[in-house]
FITORKE-266836 format. One record per residue (C-alpha): x, y, z negated. Coordinates in Angstrom, 2 decimals, always signed. Layout:
rec u:X v:Y w:Z
...
//
This chain:
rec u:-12.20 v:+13.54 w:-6.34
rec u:-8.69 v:+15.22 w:-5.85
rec u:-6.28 v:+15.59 w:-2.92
rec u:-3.67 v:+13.34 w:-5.17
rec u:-6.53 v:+9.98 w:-4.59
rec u:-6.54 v:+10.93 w:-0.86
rec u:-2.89 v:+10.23 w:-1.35
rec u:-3.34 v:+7.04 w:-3.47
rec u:-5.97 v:+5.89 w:-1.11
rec u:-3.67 v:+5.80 w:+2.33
rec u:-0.87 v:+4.46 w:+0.36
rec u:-3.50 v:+0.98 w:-0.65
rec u:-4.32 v:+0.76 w:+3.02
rec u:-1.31 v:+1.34 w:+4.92
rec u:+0.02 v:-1.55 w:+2.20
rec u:-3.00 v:-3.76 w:+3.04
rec u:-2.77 v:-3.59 w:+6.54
rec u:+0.74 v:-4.96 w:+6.39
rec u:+2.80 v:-1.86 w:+6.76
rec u:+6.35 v:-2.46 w:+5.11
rec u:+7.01 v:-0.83 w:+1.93
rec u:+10.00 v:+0.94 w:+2.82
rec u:+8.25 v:+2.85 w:+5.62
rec u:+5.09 v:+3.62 w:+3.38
rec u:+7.81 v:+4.98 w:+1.06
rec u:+9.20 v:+7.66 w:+3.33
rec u:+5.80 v:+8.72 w:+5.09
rec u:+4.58 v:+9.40 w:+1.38
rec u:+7.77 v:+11.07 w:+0.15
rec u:+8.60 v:+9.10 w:-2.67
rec u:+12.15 v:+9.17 w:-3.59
rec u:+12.21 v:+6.29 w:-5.68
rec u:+10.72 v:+2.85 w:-4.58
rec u:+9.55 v:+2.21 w:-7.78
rec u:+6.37 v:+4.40 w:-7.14
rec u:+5.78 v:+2.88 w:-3.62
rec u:+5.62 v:-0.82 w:-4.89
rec u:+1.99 v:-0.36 w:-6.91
rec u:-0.01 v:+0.02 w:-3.24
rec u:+1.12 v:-3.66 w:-2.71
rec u:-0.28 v:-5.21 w:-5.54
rec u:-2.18 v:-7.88 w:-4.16
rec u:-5.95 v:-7.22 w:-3.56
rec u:-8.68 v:-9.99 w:-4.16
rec u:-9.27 v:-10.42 w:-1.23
rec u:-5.35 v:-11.29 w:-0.37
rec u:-6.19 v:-15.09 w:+0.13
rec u:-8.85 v:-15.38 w:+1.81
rec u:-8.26 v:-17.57 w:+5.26
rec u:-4.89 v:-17.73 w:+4.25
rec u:-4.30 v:-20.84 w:+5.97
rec u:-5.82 v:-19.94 w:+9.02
rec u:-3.93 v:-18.81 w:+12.30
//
């Protein structure tokens, strides 16, 4: 394990947790948006109770 997963890590749960992308992008640095929009791939679990409130 290196500091740079750490990194990868909070980016995949501050993305699954619903934070918008544009703020994830300035709390990690990342100049372009491009490297911001692989934490919000969806996960598998994405659908589950989907349709519930």
């Amino acid at each position: 394990m290196h500091p740079h997963m750490l990194r990868h890590a909070c980016g995949f749960y501050l993305a699954s947790i619903g934070h918008d992308t544009r703020a994830i992008q300035a709390y990690l640095g990342h100049k372009n948006i491009q490297h911001t929009i692989r934490y919000t791939e969806l996960s598998p679990d994405c659908f589950q109770n989907f349709w519930l409130d």
